[in-house]
Each structure stands twice: as C-alpha cells, then as structure tokens.
SEVEXKOL-225099 format. One record per residue (C-alpha): residue in three letters; x, y, z. Coordinates in nm, 2 decimals, always signed. Example, Ala and Ser with C-alpha at 12.3 -4.5 7.8 and 13.67 -1.06 7.14 Angstrom:
 res     px     py     pz
 ALA  +1.23  -0.45  +0.78
 SER  +1.37  -0.11  +0.71
This chain:
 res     px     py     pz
 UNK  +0.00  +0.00  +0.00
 UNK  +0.13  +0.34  -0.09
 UNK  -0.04  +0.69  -0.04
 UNK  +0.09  +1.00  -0.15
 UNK  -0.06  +1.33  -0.08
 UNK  -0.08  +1.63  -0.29
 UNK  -0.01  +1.88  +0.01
 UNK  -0.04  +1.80  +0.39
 UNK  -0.15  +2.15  +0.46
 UNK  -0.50  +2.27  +0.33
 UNK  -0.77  +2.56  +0.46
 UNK  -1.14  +2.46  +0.43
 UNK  -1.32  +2.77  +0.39
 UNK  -1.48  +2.80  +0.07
 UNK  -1.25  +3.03  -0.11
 UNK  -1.14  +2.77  -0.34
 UNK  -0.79  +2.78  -0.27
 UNK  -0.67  +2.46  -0.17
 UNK  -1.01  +2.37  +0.07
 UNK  -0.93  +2.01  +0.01
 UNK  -0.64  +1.73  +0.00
 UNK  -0.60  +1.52  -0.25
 UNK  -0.46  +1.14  -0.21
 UNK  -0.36  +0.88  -0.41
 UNK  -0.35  +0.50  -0.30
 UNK  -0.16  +0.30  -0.52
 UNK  -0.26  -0.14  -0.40
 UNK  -0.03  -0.41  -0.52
 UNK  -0.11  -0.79  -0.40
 UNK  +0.24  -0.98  -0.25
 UNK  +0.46  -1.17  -0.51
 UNK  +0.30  -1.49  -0.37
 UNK  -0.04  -1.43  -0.53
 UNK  -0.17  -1.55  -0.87
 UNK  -0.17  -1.30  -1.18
 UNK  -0.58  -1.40  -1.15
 UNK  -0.59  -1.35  -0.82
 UNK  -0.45  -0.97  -0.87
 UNK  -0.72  -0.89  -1.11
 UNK  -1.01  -1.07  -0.90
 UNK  -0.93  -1.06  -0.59
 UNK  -1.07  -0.72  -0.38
 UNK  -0.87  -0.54  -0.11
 UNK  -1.09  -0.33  +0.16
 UNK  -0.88  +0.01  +0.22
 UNK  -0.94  +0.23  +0.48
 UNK  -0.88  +0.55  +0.58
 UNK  -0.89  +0.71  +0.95
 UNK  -0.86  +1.06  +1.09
 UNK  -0.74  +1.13  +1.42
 UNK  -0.72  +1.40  +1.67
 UNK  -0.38  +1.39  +1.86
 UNK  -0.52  +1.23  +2.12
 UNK  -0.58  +0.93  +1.91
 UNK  -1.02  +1.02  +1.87
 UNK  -1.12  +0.91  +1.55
 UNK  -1.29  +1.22  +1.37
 UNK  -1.34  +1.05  +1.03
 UNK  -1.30  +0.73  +0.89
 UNK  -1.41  +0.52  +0.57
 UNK  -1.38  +0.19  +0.40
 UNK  -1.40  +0.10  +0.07
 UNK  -1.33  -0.23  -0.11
 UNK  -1.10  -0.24  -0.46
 UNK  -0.94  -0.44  -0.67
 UNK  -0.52  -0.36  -0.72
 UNK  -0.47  -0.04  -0.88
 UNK  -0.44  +0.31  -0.83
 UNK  -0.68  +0.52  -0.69
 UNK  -0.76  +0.90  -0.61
 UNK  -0.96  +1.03  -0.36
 UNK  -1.03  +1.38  -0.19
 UNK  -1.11  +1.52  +0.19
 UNK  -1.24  +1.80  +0.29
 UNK  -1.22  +1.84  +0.63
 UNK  -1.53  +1.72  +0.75
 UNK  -1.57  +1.45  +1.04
 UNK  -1.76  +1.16  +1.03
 UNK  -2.06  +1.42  +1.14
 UNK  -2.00  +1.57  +0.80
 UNK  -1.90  +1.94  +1.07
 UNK  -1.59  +2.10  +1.00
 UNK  -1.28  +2.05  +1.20
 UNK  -1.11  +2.29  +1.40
 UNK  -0.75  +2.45  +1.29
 UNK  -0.49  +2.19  +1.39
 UNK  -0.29  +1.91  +1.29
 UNK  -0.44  +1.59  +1.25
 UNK  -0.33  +1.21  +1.20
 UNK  -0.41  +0.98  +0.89
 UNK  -0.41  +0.66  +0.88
 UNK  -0.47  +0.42  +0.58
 UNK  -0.40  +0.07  +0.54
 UNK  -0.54  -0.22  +0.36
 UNK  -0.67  -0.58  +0.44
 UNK  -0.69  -0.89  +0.16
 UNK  -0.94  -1.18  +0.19
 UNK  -0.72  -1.34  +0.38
 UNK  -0.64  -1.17  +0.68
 UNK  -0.31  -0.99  +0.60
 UNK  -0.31  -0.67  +0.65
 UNK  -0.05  -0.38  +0.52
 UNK  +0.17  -0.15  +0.71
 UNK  -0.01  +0.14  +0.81
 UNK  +0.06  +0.46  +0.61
 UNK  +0.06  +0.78  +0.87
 UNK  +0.07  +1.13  +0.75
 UNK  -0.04  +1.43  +0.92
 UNK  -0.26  +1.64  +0.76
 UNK  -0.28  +2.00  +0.90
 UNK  -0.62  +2.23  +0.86
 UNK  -0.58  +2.60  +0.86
 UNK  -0.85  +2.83  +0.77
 UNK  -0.74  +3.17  +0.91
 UNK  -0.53  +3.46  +0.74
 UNK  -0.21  +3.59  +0.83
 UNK  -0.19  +3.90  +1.00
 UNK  -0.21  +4.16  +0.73
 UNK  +0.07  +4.34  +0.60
 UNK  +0.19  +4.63  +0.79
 UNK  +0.36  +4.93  +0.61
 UNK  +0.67  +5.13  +0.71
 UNK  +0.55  +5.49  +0.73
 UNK  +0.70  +5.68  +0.42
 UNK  +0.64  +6.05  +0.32
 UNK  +0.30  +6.18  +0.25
 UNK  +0.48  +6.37  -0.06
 UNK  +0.75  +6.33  -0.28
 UNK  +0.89  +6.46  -0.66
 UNK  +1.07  +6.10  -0.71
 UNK  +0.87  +5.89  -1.02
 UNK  +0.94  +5.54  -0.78
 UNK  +0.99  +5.44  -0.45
 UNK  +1.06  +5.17  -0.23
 UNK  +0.80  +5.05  -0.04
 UNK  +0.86  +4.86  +0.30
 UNK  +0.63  +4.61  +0.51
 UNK  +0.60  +4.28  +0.75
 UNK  +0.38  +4.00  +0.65
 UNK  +0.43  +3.61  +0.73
 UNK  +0.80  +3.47  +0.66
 UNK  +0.80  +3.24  +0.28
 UNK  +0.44  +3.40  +0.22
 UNK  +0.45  +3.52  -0.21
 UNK  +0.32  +3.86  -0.18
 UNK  +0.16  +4.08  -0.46
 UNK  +0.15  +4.47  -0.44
 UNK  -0.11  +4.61  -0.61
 UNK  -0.11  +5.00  -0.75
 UNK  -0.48  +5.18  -0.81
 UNK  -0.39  +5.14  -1.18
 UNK  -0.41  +4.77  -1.15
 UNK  +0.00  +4.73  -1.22
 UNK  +0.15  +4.46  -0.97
 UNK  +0.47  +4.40  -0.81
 UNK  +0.57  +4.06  -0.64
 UNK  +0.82  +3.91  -0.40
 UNK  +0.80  +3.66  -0.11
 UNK  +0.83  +3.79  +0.27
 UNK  +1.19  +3.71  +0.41
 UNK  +1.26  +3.49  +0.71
 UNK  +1.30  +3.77  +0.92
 UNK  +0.92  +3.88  +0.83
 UNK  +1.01  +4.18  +0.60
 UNK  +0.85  +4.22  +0.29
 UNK  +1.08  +4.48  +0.01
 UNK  +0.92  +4.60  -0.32
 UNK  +1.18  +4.84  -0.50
 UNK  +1.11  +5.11  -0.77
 UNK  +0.73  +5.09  -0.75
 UNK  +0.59  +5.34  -0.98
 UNK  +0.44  +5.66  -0.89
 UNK  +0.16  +5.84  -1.08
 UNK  +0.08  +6.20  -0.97
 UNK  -0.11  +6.28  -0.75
 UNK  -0.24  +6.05  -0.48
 UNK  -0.10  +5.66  -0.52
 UNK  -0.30  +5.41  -0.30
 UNK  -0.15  +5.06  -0.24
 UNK  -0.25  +4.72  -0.16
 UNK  -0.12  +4.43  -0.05
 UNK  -0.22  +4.06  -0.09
 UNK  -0.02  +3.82  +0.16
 UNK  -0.15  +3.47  +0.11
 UNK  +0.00  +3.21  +0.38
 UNK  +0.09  +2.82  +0.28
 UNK  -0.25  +2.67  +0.34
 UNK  -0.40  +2.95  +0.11
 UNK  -0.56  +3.22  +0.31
 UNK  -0.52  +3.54  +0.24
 UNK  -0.51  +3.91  +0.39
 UNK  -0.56  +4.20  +0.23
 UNK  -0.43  +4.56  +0.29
C-alpha cells in the first residue's frame, strides 16, 4: 500500500484555494499471489482521521481491486461538521481476503483556515517629486506577496525569514497613489491591505 498526498497543509473555507487534499493510494497484491488473483481478488482500504489524542474524527472503508486510486477530503468528520484549525493524524492501510493486513501509512494532515496578520507598512512621506519608490512592510515569513497599485500594475516578492516584505522602484503616478497588498499564507488564506 502506498499513499501520496498532494499537500499536507489545506484551509477549508470555501474560497477555493486549496479547501481540500488530494490522495492517491496505489494497491499491489504480494509476489506470492496469482496473476488471476490480482485482477479478482478485492482489497478493503481504509482511511482514518485522528485527533492527537488518538479520537477518530473520520473514517471510511471502501473495497478495490489492485490499482491506483484517487480520492479527496475536505475536512469534514464523520458528522460531515468541520474541523477545528490543527494538525491531525491519517491513517490508511489495507486488508486482503485473507487476513493480512498492510503496514499502516501515517501522515499528518494540518487544517488551517485563518489569514495571516495583514501586512503592515513602514510609514514613508506623505509627498515626494521621485517617479518610484521603495515601499517597506512585515507579513508572514515564505508568504508570495503581490502589491497592487490603483492602476491595477502589480509587483511581487515573497516575505523574508525575518518577516520583512521589500518592493523596489514601484511606480508613482501623480497625484495621490494608493496601495494594496495581498499576503497569502501556505494553506491559502489570504489578507488584504
């Protein structure tokens, strides 16, 4: 049994960026078995969520034949509620006709569905005859951030590790220039300011 997942961090709240995690189990019978036996025999796989305390919050079972599969979670517990923020524990393993049983695959998943602190700008001068400038702020360390003039022109670069976010000869129009700032965090959420 083999799972891989497509990200262990994801953010459930409807904004369509990364609200679910995708998984693919990949089933293979032993050596031992037949080449018929491959093809007909079925293999139940399931899946289990756990808090850390070891509380099962989700689980389901599904019998397949060998192969690859994909399959997708949201978030929800077995009440079909939504989790709280936190890491979590999966579990998936897989059981033959006969008994055996796989090693357990463990992974921990982690839900986060709040948005980094917003962007906080370094006070510059209210007026200047310079065409650019260099604009200074904090955000969340590794976050991609996008600066965003009134004329719609946008400027990129990711946060450093000390929290300080650089954007260098931003262009100025004249008169008043009004700025905004987009600091998405690595589940997804965003802030805006």
């Amino acid at each position: 049994l083999q799972v891989a997942f497509n990200a262990t961090l994801f953010s459930p709240n409807g904004d369509g960026i990364q609200d679910t995690v995708n998984y693919a189990v990949t089933l293979e019978l032993p050596s031992q078995h037949t080449a018929s036996e491959n093809l007909n025999q079925f293999i139940q796989v399931s899946h289990e969520l756990q808090s850390s305390s070891g509380n099962v919050l989700y689980s389901a079972k599904q019998d397949v034949k060998p192969g690859l599969y994909s399959y997708t979670y949201d978030g929800s517990s077995a009440y079909g509620t939504m989790l709280s923020d936190g890491t979590y524990v999966w579990l998936s393993g897989a059981t033959d006709r006969y008994g055996n049983t796989s090693t357990t695959v463990t992974s921990n998943l982690t839900l986060d569905t709040l948005a980094p602190a917003a962007a906080v700008f370094y006070e510059h001068a209210a007026q200047t005859n310079q065409s650019t400038i260099n604009i200074t702020a904090t955000g969340e360390a590794g976050a991609d951030a996008l600066l965003t003039d009134g004329a719609g022109v946008t400027y990129s670069n990711t946060v450093d590790s000390a929290g300080n976010l650089y954007f260098t000869g931003v262009a100025l129009s004249e008169g008043s220039n009004t700025f905004n700032v987009v600091l998405p965090d690595t589940a997804g959420n965003r802030s805006v300011t």
